[in-house]
VOGU-3710 file (C-alpha; in Angstrom, 3 decimals, decimal comma):
1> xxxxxxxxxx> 305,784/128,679/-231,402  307,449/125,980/-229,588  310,260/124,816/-228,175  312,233/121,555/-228,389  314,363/120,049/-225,587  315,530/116,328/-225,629  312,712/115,281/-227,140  309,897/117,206/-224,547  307,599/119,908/-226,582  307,184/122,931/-225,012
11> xxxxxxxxxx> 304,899/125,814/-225,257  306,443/129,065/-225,955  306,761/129,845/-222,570  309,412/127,062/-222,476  307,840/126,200/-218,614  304,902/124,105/-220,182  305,949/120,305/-221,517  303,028/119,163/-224,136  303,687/115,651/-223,538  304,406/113,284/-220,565
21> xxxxxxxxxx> 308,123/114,068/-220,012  309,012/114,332/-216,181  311,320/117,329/-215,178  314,614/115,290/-214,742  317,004/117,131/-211,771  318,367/114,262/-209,840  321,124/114,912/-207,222  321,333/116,183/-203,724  319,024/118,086/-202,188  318,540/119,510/-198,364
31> xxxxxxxxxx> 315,529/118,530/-196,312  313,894/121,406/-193,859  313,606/120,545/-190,773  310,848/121,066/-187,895  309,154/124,851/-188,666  312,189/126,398/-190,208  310,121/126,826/-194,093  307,989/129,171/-192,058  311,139/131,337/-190,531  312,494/134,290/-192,875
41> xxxxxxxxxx> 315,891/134,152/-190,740  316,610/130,692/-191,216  315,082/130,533/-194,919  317,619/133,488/-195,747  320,245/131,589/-194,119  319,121/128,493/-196,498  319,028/130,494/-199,782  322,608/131,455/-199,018  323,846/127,776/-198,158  322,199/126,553/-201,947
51> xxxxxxxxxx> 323,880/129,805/-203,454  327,037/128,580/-201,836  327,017/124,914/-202,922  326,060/124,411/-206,729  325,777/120,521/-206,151  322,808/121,304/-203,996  319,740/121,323/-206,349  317,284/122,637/-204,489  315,195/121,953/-200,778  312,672/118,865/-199,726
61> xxxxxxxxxx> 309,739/120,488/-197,833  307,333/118,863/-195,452  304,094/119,773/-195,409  301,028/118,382/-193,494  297,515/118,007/-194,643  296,093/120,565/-192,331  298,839/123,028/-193,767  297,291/122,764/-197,011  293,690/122,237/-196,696  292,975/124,558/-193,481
71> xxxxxxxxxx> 288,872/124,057/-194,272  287,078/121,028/-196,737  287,598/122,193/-200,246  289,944/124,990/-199,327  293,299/125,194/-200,236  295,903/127,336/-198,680  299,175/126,411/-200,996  300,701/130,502/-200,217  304,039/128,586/-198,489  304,505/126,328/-201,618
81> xxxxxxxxxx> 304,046/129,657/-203,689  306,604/131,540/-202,075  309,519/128,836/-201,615  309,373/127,989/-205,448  309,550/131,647/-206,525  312,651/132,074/-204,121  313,939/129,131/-205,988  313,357/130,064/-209,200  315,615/132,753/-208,248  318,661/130,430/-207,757
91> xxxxxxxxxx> 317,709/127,994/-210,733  317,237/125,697/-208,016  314,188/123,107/-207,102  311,331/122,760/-204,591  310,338/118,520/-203,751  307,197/118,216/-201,418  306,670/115,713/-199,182  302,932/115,372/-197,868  302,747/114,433/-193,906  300,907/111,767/-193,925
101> xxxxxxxxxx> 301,792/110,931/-190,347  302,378/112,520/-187,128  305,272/111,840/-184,906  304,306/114,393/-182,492  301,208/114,099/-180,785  300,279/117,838/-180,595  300,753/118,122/-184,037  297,731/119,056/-186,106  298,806/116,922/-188,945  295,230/116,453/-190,701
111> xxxxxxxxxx> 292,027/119,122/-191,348  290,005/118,921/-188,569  287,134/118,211/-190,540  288,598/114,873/-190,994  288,610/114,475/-187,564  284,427/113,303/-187,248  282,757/110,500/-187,448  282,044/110,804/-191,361  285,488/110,118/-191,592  286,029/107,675/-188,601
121> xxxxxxxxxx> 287,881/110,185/-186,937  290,152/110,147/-189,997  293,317/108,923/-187,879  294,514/106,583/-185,242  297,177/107,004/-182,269  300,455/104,474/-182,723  302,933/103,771/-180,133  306,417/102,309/-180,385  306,184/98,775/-180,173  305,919/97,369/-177,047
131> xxxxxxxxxx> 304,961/100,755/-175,412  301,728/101,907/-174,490  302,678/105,795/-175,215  300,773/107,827/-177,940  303,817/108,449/-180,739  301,837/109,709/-183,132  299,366/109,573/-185,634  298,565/107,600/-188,532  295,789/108,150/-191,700  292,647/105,917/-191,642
141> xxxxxxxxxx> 293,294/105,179/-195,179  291,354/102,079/-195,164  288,121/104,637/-194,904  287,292/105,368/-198,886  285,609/108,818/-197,531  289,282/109,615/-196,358  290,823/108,549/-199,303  288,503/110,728/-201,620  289,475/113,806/-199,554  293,336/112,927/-199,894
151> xxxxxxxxxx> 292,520/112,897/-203,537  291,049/115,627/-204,055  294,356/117,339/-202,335  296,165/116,122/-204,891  293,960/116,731/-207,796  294,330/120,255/-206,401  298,076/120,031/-206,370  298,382/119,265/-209,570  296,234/121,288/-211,363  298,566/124,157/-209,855
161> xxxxxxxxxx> 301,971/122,976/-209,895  302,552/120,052/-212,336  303,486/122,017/-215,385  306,267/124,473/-212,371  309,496/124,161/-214,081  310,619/124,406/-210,394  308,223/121,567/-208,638  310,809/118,765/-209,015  309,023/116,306/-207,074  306,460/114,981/-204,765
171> xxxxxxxxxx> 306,107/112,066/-202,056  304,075/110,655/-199,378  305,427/109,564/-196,363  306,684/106,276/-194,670  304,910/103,209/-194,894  305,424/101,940/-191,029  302,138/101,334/-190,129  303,493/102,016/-185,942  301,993/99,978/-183,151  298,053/100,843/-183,374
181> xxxxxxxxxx> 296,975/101,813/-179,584  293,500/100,566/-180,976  292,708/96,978/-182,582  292,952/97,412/-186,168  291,671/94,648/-188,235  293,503/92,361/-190,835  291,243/93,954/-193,594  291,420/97,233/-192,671  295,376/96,938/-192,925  294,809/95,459/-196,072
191> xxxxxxxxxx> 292,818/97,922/-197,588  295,327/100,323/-195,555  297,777/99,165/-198,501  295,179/99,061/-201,228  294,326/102,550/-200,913  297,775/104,016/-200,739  298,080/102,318/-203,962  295,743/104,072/-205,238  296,798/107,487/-203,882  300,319/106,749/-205,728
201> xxxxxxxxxx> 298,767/106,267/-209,312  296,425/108,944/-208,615  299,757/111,289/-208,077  301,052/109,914/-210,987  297,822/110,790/-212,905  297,635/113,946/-211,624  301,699/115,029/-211,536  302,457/113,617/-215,215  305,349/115,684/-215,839  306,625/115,885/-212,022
211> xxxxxxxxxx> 309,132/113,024/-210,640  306,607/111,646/-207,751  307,715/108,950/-204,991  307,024/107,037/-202,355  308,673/106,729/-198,861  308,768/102,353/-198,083  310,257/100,517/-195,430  307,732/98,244/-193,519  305,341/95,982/-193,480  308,755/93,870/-194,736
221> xxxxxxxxxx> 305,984/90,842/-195,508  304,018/93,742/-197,907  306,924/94,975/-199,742  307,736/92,614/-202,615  303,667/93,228/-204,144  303,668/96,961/-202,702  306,925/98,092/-204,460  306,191/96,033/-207,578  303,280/97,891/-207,840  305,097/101,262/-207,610
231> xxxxxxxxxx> 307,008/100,276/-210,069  304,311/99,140/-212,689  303,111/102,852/-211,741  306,486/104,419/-212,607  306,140/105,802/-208,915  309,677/106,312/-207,326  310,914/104,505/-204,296  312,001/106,291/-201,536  313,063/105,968/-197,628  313,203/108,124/-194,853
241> xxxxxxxxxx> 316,022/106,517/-193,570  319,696/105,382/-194,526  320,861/103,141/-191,432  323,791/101,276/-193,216  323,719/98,586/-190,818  320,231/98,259/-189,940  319,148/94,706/-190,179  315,327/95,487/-190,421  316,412/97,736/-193,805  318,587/95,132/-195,104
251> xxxxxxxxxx> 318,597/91,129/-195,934  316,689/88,689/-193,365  319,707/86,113/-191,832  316,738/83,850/-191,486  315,678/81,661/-194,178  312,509/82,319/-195,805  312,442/85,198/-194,033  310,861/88,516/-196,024  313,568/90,968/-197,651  314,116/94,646/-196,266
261> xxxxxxxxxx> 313,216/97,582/-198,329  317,368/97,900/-198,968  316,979/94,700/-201,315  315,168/96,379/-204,058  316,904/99,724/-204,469  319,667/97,832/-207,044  317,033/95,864/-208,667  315,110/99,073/-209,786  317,950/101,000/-210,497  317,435/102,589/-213,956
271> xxxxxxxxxx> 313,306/102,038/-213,676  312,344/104,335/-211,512  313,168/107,204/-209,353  315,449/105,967/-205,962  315,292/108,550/-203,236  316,499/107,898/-200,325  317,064/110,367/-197,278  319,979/111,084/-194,481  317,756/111,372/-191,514  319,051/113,345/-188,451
281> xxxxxxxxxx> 319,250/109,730/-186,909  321,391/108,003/-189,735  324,188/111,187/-188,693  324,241/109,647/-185,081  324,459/105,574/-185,830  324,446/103,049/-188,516  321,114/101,361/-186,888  318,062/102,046/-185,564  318,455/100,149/-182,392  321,934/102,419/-181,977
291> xxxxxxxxxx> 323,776/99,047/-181,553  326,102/100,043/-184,997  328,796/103,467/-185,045  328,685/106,901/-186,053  329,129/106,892/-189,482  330,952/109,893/-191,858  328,719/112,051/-194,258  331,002/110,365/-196,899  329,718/106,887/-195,612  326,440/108,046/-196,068
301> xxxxxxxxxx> 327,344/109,186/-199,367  328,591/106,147/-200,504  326,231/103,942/-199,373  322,886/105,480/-200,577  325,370/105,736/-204,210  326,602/102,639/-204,274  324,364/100,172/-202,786  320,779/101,963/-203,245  321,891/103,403/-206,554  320,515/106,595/-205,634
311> xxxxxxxxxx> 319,481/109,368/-208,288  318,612/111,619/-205,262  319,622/112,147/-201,329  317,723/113,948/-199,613  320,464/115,569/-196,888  318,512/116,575/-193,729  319,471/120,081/-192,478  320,677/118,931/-188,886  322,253/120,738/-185,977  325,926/119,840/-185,943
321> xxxxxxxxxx> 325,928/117,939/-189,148  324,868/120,236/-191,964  328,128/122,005/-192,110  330,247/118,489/-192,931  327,300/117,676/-195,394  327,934/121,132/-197,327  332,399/120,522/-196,629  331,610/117,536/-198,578  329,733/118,093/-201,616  331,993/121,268/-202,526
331> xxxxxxxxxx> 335,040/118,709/-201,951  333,179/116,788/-204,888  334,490/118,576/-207,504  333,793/117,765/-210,888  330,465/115,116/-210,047  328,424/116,323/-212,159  325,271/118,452/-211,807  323,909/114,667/-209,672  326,880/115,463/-207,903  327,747/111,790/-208,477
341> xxxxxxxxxx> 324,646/109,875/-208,454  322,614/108,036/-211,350  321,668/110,967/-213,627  319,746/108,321/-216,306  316,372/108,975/-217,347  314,132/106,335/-215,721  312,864/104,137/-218,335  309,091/104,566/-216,756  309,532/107,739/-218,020  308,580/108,370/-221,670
351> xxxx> 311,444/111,063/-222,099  312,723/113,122/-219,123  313,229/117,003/-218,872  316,698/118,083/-217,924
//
């Protein structure tokens, strides 16, 4: 027996799509922050915000590599497991977002198997430019031994949880390469770019049926090729930021001068997936450098609607600012169940799941 739904076959368990269809939930979602997926108390306190507020849709998680893959070729995925069956619950939706970089240097972001000379030492400290401080961490991508383990993540991934009703979606971090506190050659960087590429269609490959995206904002000279690409690969474009102001997100004033990531949002509107996210930063000022104002959660809103044509927003969970972001979207009234934004299937899609 099976079971038809806007033109997706399913398997009589109505949770398994027989074609390529991607589960189709877009609209606002809360992002976790720091270690709170791991604390019942705050998790309980979560489940009863989402009860609360039907516009939210479900939770963006963060997890890092070494959170997943503890050992080479073994897979812990118990968290991911237990946060979609406490969704399931609520009807509501579970999107991943693999740590690819580290903005804390303590933070034991990859396997330390990667961390040995097969692999190069599998990542490389980054400072803020100009500074001379270990940030963080970045992947040594460029290294195909690297990129075959990353792979194989996924390919694990997706074996398990393409065909959840409840895995919405699934990302990779920012594409800010950071200030490398080691010399990092021009073809390195290039194949840097090259491989993430190829990590995208491989999460397409392996996530058919699962909305999967991409987190862009720099190299600005890369982005034009890079996110042309994503799009060829039906991959969704995403941000971890939405600084309304920000000049290094928007327009160059100079002439031939490379376009922020902002540019494209419009022109891919109804293509693929646009994601962006309210950072705990974008609450506090309209730029980066802090030189803009404290914007409204309704500014937000409007902005990542209206000019990035978002179909979702990922709403971090922030001290002080969470509360106006939940007073809002139960002001919104009769939105919709994308609580305003674009709820059209993308037409890299062959047929979406709703």
């Amino acid at each position: 027996m099976a079971w038809l739904f806007i033109g997706v076959t399913y398997a009589s368990d109505k949770s398994t799509p027989i074609n390529n269809a991607v589960k189709w939930h877009p609209g606002h979602y809360y992002t976790l922050m720091g270690q709170s997926k791991n604390n019942p108390k705050q998790m309980a306190q979560i489940y009863r915000e989402l009860k609360n507020t039907p516009l939210l849709r479900g939770i963006q998680i963060r997890y890092d590599w070494a959170e997943l893959e503890p050992e080479e070729n073994v897979y812990n995925f118990s968290s991911i497991e237990h946060h979609l069956a406490e969704l399931a619950s609520q009807k509501k939706r579970l999107i991943i977002l693999l740590q690819l970089k580290s903005f804390d240097p303590a933070s034991p972001f990859v396997p330390e198997y990667l961390k040995t000379k097969k692999y190069e030492d599998g990542i490389f400290p980054f400072s803020t430019f100009g500074k001379k401080v270990i940030r963080g961490y970045n992947l040594k991508l460029w290294n195909p031994l690297v990129q075959e383990r990353l792979a194989a993540l996924i390919s694990a991934l997706g074996k398990r949880f393409n065909f959840n009703p409840y895995l919405e979606g699934i990302g990779l971090t920012e594409t800010a390469f950071g200030d490398p506190l080691v010399e990092i050659t021009t073809n390195q960087l290039d194949n840097y770019f090259t491989n993430l590429l190829s990590i995208n269609k491989h999460l397409r490959a392996q996530f058919p049926n699962t909305m999967t995206y991409q987190f862009t904002n720099y190299p600005r000279h890369k982005l034009q090729s890079f996110i042309g690409k994503l799009k060829e690969m039906g991959t969704g474009l995403g941000g971890p930021d939405s600084f309304i102001d920000d000049p290094g997100l928007h327009h160059s004033s100079k002439a031939n001068s490379a376009k922020g990531v902002y540019h494209y949002y419009p022109e891919l509107s109804g293509i693929v997936p646009l994601a962006p996210s309210v950072m705990q930063a974008n609450y506090v000022n309209t730029r980066h450098d802090k030189k803009g104002k404290a914007p409204a959660v309704n500014e937000l809103l409007a902005f990542a609607r209206d000019n990035l044509k978002a179909n979702y927003i990922f709403w971090t969970r922030a001290p002080n600012y969470f509360p106006q972001v939940l007073e809002m979207l139960n002001g919104l009234g009769h939105a919709g169940d994308a609580g305003g934004l674009n709820s059209a299937c993308p037409t890299a899609y062959p047929a979406c799941i709703n």
